[in-house]
mmCIF file as Biopython writes it, N, C-alpha, C and O atoms, coordinates in Angstrom:
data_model
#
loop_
_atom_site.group_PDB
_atom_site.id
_atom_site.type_symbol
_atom_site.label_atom_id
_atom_site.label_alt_id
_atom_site.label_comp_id
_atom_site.label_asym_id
_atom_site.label_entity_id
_atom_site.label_seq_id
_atom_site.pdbx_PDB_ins_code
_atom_site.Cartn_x
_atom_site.Cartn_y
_atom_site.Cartn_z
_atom_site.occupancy
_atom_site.B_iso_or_equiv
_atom_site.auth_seq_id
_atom_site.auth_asym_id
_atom_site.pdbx_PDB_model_num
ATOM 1   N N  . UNK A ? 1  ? 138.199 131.752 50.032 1.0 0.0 1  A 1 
ATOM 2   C CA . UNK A ? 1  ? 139.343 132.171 49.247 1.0 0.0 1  A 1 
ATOM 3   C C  . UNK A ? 1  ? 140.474 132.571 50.182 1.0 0.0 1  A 1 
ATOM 4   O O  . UNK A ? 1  ? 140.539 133.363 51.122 1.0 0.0 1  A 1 
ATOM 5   N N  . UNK A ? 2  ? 141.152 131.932 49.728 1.0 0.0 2  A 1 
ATOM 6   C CA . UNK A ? 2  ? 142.335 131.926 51.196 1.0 0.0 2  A 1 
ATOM 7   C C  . UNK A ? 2  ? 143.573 133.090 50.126 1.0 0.0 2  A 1 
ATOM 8   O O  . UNK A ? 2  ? 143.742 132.898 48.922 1.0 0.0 2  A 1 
ATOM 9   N N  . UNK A ? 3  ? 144.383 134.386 51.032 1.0 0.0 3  A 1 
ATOM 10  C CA . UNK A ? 3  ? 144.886 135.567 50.675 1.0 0.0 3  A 1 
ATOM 11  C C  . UNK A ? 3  ? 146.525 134.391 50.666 1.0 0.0 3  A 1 
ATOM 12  O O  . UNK A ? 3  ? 146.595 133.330 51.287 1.0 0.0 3  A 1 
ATOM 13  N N  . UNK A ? 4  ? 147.566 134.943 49.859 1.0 0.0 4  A 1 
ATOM 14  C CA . UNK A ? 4  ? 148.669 134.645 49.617 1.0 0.0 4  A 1 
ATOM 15  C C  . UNK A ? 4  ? 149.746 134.897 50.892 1.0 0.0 4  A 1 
ATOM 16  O O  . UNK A ? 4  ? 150.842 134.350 51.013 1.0 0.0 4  A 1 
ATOM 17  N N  . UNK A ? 5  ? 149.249 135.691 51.638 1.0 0.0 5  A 1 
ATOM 18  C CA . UNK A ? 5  ? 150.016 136.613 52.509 1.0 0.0 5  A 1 
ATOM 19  C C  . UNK A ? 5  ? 149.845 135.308 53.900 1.0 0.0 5  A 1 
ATOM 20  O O  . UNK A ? 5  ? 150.741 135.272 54.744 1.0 0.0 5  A 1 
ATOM 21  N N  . UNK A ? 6  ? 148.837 134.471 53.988 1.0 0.0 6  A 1 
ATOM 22  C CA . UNK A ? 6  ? 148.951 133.571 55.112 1.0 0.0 6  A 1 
ATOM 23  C C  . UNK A ? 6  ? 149.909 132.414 54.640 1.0 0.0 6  A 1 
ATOM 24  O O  . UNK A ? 6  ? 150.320 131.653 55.515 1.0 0.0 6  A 1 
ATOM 25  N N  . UNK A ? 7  ? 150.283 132.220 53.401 1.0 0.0 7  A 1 
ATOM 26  C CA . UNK A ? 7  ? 150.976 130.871 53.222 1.0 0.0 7  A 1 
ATOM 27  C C  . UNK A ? 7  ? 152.519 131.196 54.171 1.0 0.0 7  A 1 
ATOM 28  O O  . UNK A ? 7  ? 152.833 130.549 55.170 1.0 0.0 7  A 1 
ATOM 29  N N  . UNK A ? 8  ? 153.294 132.276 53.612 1.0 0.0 8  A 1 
ATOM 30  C CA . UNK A ? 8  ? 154.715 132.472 54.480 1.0 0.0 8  A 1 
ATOM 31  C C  . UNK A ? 8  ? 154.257 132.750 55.862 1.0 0.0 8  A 1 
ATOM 32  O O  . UNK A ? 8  ? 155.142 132.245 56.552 1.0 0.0 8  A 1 
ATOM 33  N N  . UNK A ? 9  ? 153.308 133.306 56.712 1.0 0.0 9  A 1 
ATOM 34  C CA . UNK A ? 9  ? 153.282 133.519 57.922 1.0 0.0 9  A 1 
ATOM 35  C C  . UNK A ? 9  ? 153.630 135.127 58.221 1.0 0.0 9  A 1 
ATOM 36  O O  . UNK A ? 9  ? 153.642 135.579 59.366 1.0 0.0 9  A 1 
ATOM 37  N N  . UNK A ? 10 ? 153.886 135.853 57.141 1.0 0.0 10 A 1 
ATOM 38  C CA . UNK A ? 10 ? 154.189 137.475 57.836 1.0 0.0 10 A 1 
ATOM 39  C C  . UNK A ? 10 ? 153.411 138.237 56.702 1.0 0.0 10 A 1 
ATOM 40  O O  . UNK A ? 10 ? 153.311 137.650 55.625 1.0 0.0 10 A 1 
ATOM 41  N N  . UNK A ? 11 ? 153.026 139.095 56.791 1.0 0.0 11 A 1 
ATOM 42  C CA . UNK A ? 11 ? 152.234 140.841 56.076 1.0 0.0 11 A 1 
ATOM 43  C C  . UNK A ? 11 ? 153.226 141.749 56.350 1.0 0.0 11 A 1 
ATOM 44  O O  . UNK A ? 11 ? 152.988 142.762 55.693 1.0 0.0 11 A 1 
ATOM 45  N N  . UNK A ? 12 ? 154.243 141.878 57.017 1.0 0.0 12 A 1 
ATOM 46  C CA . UNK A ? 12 ? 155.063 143.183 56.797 1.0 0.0 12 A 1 
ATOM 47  C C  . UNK A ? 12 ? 156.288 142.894 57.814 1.0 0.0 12 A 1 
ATOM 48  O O  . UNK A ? 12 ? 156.591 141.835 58.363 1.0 0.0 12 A 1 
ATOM 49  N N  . UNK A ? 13 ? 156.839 144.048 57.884 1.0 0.0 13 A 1 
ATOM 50  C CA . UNK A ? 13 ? 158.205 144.129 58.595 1.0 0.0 13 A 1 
ATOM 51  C C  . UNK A ? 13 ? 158.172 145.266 59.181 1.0 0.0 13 A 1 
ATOM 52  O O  . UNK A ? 13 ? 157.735 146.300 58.676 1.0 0.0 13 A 1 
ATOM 53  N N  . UNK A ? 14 ? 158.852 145.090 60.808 1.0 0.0 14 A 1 
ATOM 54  C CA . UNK A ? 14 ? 158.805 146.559 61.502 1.0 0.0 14 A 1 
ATOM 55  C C  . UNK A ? 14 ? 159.968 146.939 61.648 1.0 0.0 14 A 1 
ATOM 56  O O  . UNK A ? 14 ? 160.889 146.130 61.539 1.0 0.0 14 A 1 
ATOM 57  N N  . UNK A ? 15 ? 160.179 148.181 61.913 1.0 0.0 15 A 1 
ATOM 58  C CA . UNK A ? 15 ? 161.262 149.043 61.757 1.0 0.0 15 A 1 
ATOM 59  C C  . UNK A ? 15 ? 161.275 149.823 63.533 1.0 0.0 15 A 1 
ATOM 60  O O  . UNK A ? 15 ? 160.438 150.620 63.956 1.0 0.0 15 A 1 
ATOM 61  N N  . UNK A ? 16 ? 162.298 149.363 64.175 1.0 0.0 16 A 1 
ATOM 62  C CA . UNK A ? 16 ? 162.169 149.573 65.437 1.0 0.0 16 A 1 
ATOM 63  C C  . UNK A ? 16 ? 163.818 150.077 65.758 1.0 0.0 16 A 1 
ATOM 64  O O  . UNK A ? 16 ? 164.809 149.374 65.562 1.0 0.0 16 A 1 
ATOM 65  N N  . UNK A ? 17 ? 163.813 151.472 66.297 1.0 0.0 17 A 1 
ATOM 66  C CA . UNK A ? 17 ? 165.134 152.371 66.218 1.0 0.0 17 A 1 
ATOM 67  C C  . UNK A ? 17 ? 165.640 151.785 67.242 1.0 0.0 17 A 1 
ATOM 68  O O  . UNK A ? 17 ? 165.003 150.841 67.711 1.0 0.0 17 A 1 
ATOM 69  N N  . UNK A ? 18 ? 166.879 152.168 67.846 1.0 0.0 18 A 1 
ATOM 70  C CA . UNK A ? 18 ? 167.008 151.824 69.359 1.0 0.0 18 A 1 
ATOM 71  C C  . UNK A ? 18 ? 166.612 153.627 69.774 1.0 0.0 18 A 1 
ATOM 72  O O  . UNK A ? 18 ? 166.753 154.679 69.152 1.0 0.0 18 A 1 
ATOM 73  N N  . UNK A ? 19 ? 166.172 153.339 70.875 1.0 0.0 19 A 1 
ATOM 74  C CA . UNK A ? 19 ? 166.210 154.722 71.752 1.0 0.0 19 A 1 
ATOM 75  C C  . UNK A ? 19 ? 166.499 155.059 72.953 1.0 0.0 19 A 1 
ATOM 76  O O  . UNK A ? 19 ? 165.891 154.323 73.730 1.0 0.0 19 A 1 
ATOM 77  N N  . UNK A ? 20 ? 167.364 156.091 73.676 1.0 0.0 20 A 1 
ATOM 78  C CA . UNK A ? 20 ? 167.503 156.090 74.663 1.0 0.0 20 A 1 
ATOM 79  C C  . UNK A ? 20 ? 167.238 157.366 75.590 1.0 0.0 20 A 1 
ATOM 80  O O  . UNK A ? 20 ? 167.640 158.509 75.373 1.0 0.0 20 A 1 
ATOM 81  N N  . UNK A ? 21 ? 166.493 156.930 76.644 1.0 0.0 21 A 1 
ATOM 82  C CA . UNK A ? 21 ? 165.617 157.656 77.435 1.0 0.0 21 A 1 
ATOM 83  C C  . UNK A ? 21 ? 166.564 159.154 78.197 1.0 0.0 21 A 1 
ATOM 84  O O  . UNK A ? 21 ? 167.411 159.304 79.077 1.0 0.0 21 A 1 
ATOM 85  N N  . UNK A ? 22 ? 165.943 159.872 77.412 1.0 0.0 22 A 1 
ATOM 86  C CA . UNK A ? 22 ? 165.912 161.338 77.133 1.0 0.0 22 A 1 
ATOM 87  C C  . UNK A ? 22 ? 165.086 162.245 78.382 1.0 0.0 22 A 1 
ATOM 88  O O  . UNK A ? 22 ? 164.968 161.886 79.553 1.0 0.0 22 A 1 
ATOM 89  N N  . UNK A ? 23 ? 164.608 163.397 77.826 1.0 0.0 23 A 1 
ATOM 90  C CA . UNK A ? 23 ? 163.960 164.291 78.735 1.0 0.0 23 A 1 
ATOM 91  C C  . UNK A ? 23 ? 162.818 163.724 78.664 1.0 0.0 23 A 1 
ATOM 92  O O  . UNK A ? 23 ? 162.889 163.151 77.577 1.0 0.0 23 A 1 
ATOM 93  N N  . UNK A ? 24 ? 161.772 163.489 79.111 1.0 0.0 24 A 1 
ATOM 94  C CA . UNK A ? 24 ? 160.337 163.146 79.530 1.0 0.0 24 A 1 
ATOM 95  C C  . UNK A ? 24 ? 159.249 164.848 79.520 1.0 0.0 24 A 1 
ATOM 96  O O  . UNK A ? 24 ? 159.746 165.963 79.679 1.0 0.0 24 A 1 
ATOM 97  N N  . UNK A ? 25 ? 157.786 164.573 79.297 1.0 0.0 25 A 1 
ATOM 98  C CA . UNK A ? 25 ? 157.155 165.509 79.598 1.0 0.0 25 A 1 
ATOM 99  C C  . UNK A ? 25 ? 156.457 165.437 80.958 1.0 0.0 25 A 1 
ATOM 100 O O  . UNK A ? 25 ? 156.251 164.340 81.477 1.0 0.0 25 A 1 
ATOM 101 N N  . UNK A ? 26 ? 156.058 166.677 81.597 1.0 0.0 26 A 1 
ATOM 102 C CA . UNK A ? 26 ? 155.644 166.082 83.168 1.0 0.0 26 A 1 
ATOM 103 C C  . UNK A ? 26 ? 154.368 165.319 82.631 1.0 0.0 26 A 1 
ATOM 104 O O  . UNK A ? 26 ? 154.180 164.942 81.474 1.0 0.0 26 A 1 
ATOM 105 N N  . UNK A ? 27 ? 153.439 165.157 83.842 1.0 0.0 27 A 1 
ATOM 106 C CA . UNK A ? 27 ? 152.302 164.565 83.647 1.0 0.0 27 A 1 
ATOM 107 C C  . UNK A ? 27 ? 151.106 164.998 82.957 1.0 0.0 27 A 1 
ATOM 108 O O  . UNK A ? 27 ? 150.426 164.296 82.209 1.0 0.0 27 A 1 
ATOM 109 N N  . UNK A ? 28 ? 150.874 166.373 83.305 1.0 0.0 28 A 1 
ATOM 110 C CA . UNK A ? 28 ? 149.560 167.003 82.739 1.0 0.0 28 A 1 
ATOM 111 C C  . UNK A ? 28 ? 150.245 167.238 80.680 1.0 0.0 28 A 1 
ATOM 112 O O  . UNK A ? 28 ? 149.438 167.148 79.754 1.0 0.0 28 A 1 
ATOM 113 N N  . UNK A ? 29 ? 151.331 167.439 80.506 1.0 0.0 29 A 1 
ATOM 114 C CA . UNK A ? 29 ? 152.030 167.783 79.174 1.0 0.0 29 A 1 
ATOM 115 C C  . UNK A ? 29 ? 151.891 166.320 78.265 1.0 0.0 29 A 1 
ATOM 116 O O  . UNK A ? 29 ? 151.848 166.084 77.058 1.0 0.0 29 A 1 
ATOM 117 N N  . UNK A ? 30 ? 151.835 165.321 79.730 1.0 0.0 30 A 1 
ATOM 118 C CA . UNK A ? 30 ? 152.251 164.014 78.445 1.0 0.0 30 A 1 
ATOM 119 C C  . UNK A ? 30 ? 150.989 163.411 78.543 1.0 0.0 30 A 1 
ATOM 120 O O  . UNK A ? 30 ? 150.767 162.525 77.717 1.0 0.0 30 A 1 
ATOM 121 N N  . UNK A ? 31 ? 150.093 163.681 79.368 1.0 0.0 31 A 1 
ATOM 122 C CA . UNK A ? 31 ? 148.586 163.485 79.227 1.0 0.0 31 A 1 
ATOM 123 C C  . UNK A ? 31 ? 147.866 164.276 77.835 1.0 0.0 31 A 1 
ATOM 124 O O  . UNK A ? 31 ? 147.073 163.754 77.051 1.0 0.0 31 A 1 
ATOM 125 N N  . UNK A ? 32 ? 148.417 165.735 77.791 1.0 0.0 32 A 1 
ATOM 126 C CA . UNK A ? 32 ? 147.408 166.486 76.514 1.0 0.0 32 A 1 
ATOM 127 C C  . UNK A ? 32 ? 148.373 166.056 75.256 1.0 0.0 32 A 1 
ATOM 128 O O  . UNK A ? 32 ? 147.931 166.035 74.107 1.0 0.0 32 A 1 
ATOM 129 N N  . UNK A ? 33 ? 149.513 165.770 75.525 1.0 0.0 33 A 1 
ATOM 130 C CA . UNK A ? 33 ? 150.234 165.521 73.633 1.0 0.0 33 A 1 
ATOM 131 C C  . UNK A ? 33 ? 150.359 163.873 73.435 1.0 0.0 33 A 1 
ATOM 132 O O  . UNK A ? 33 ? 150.843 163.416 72.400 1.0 0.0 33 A 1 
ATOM 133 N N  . UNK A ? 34 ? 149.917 163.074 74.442 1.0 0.0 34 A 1 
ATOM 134 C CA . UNK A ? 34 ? 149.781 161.913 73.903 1.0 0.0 34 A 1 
ATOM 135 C C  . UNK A ? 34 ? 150.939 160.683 74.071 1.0 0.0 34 A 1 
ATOM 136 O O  . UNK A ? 34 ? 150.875 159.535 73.632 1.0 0.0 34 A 1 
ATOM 137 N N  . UNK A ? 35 ? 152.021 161.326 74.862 1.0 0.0 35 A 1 
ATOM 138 C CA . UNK A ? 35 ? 153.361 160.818 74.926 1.0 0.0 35 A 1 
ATOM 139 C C  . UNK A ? 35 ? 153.854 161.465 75.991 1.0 0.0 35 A 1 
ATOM 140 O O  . UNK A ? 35 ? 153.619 162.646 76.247 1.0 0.0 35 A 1 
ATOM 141 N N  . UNK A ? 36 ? 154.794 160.457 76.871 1.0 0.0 36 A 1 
ATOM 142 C CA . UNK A ? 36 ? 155.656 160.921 77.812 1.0 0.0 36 A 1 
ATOM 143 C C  . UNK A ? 36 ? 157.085 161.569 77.231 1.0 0.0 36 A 1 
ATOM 144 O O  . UNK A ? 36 ? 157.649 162.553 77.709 1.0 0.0 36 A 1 
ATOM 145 N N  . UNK A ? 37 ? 157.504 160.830 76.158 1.0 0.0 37 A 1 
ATOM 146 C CA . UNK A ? 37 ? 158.161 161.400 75.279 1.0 0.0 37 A 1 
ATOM 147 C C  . UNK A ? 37 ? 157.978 162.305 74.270 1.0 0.0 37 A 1 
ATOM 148 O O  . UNK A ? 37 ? 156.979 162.342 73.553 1.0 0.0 37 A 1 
ATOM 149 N N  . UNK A ? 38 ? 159.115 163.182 74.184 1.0 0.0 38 A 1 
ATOM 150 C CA . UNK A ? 38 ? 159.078 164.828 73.368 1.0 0.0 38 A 1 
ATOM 151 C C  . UNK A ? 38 ? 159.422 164.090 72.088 1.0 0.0 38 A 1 
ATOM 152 O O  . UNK A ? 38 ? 158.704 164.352 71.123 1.0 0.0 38 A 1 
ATOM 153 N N  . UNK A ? 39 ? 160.654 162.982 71.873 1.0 0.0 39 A 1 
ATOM 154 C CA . UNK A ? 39 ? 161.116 162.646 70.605 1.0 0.0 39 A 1 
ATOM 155 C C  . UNK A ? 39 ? 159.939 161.917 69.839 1.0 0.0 39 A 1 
ATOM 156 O O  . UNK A ? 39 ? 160.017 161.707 68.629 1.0 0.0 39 A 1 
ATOM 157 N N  . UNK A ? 40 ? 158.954 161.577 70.522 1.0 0.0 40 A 1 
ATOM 158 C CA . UNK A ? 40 ? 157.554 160.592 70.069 1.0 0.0 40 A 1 
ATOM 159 C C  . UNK A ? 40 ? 156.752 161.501 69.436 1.0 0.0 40 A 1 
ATOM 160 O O  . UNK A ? 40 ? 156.187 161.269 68.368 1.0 0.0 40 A 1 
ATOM 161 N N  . UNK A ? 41 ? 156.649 162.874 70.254 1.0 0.0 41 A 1 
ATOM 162 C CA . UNK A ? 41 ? 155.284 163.769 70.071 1.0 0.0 41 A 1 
ATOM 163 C C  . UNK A ? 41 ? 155.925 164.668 68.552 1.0 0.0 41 A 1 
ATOM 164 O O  . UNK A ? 41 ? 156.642 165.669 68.537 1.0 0.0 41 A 1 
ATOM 165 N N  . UNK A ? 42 ? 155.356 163.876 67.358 1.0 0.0 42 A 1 
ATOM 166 C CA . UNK A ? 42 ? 155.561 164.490 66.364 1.0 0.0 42 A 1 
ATOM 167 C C  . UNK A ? 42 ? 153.778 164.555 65.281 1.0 0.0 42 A 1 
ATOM 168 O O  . UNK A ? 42 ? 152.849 163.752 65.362 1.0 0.0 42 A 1 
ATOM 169 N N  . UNK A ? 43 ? 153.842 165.308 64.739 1.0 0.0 43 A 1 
ATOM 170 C CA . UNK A ? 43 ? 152.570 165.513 64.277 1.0 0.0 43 A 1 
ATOM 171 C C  . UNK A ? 43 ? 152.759 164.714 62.485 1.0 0.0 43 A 1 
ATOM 172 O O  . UNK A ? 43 ? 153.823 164.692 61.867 1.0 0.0 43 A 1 
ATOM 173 N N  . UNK A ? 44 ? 151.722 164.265 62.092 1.0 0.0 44 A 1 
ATOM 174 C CA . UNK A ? 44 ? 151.580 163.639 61.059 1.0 0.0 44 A 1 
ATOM 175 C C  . UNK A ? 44 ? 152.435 163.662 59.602 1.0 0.0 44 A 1 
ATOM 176 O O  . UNK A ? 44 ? 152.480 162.760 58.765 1.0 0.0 44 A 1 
ATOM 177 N N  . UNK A ? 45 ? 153.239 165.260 59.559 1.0 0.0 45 A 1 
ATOM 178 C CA . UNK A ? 45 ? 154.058 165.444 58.526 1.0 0.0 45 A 1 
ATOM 179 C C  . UNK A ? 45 ? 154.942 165.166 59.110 1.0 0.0 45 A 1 
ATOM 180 O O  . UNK A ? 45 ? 155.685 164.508 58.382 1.0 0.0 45 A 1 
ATOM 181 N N  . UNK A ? 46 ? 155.350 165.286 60.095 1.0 0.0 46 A 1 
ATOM 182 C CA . UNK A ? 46 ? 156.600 165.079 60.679 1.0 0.0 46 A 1 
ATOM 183 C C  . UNK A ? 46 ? 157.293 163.382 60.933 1.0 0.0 46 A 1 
ATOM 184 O O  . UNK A ? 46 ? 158.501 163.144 60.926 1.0 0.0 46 A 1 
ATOM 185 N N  . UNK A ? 47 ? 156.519 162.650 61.085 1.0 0.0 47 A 1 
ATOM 186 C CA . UNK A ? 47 ? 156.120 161.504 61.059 1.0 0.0 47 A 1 
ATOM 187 C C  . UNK A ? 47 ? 156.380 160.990 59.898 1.0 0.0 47 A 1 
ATOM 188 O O  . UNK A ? 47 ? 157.020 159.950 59.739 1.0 0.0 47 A 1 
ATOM 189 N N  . UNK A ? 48 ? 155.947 161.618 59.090 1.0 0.0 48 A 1 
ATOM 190 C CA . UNK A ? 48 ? 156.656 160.400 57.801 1.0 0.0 48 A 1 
ATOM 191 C C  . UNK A ? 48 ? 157.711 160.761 57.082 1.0 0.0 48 A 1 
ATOM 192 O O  . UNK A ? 48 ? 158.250 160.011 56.267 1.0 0.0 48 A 1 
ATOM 193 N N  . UNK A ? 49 ? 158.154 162.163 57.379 1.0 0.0 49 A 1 
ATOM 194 C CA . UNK A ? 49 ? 159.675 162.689 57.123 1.0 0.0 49 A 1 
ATOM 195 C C  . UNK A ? 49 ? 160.344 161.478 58.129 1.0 0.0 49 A 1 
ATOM 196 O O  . UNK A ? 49 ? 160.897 160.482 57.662 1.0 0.0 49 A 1 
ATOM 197 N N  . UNK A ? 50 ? 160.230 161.680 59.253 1.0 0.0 50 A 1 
ATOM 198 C CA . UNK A ? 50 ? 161.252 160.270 59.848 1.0 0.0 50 A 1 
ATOM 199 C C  . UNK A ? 50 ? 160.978 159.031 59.511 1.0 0.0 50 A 1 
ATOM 200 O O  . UNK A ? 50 ? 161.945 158.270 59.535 1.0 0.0 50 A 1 
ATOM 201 N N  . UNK A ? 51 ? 159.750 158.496 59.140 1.0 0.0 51 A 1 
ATOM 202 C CA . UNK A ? 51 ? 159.993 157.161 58.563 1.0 0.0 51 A 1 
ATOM 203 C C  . UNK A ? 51 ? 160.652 156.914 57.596 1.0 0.0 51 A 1 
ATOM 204 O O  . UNK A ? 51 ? 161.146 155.788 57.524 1.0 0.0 51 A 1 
ATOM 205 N N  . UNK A ? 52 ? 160.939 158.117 56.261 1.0 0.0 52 A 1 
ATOM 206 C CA . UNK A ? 52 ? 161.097 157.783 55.182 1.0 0.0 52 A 1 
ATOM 207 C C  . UNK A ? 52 ? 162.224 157.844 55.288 1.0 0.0 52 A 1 
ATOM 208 O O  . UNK A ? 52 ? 162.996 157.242 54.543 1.0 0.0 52 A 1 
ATOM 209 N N  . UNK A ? 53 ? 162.636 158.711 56.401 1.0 0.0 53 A 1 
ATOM 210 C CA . UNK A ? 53 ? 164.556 159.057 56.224 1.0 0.0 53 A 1 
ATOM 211 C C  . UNK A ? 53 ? 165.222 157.586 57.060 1.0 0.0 53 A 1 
ATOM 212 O O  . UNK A ? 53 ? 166.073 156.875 56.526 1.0 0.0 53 A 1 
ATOM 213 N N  . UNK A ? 54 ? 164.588 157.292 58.587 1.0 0.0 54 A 1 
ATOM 214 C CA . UNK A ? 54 ? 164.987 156.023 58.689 1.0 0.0 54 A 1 
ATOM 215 C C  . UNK A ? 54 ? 164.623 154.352 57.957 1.0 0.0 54 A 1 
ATOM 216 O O  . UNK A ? 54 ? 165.178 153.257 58.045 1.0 0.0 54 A 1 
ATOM 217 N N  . UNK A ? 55 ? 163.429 154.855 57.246 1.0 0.0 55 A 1 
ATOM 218 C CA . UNK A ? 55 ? 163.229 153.354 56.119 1.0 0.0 55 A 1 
ATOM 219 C C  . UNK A ? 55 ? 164.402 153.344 54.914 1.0 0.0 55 A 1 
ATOM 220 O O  . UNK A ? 55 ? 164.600 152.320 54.261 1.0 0.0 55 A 1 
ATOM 221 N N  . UNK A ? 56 ? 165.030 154.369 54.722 1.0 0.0 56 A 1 
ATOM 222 C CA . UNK A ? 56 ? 165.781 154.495 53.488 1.0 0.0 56 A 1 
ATOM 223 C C  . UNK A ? 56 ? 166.915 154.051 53.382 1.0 0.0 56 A 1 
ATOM 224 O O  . UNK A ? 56 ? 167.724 154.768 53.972 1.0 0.0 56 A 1 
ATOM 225 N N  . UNK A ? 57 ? 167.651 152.601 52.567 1.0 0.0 57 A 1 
ATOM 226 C CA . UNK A ? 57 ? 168.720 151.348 52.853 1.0 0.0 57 A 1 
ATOM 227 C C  . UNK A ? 57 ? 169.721 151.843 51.436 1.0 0.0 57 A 1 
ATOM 228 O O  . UNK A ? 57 ? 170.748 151.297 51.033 1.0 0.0 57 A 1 
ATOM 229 N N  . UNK A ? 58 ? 169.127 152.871 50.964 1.0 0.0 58 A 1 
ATOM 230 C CA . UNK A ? 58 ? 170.267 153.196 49.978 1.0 0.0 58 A 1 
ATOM 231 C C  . UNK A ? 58 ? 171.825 153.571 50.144 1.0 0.0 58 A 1 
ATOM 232 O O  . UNK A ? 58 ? 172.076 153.052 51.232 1.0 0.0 58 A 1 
ATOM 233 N N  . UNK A ? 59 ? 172.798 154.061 49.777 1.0 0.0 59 A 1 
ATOM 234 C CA . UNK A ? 59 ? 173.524 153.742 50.145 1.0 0.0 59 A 1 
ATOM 235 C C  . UNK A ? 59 ? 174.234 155.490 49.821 1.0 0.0 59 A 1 
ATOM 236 O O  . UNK A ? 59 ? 175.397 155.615 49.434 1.0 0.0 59 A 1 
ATOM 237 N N  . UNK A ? 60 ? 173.581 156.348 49.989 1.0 0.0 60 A 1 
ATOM 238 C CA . UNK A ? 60 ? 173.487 158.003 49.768 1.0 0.0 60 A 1 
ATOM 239 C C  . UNK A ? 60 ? 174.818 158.368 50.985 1.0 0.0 60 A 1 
ATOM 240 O O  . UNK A ? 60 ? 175.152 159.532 51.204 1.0 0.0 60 A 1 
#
């Protein structure tokens, strides 16, 4: 049973900001939070407050 989603060739669309390189964490900081970047190291609520505010094409 072949899924609908292989006939066009794509499953989704990414959403990619521009960013530009900011303060950094040293090494042992960006080893325990997971990121060399501070603007990256956001925790799971926080995270989809910014997706939803940069996914949003309305016109507010």
């Amino acid at each position: 049973m072949e899924n609908n989603f292989s006939a066009c060739g794509c499953v989704g669309y990414a959403y990619v900001p521009v960013q530009e390189l900011g303060a950094t964490y040293d090494a042992p900081t960006a080893l325990c939070r997971g990121t060399v970047f501070p603007e990256l190291d956001l925790n799971i609520c926080e995270y989809g407050k910014v997706c939803k505010k940069a996914g949003d094409l309305s016109d507010e």
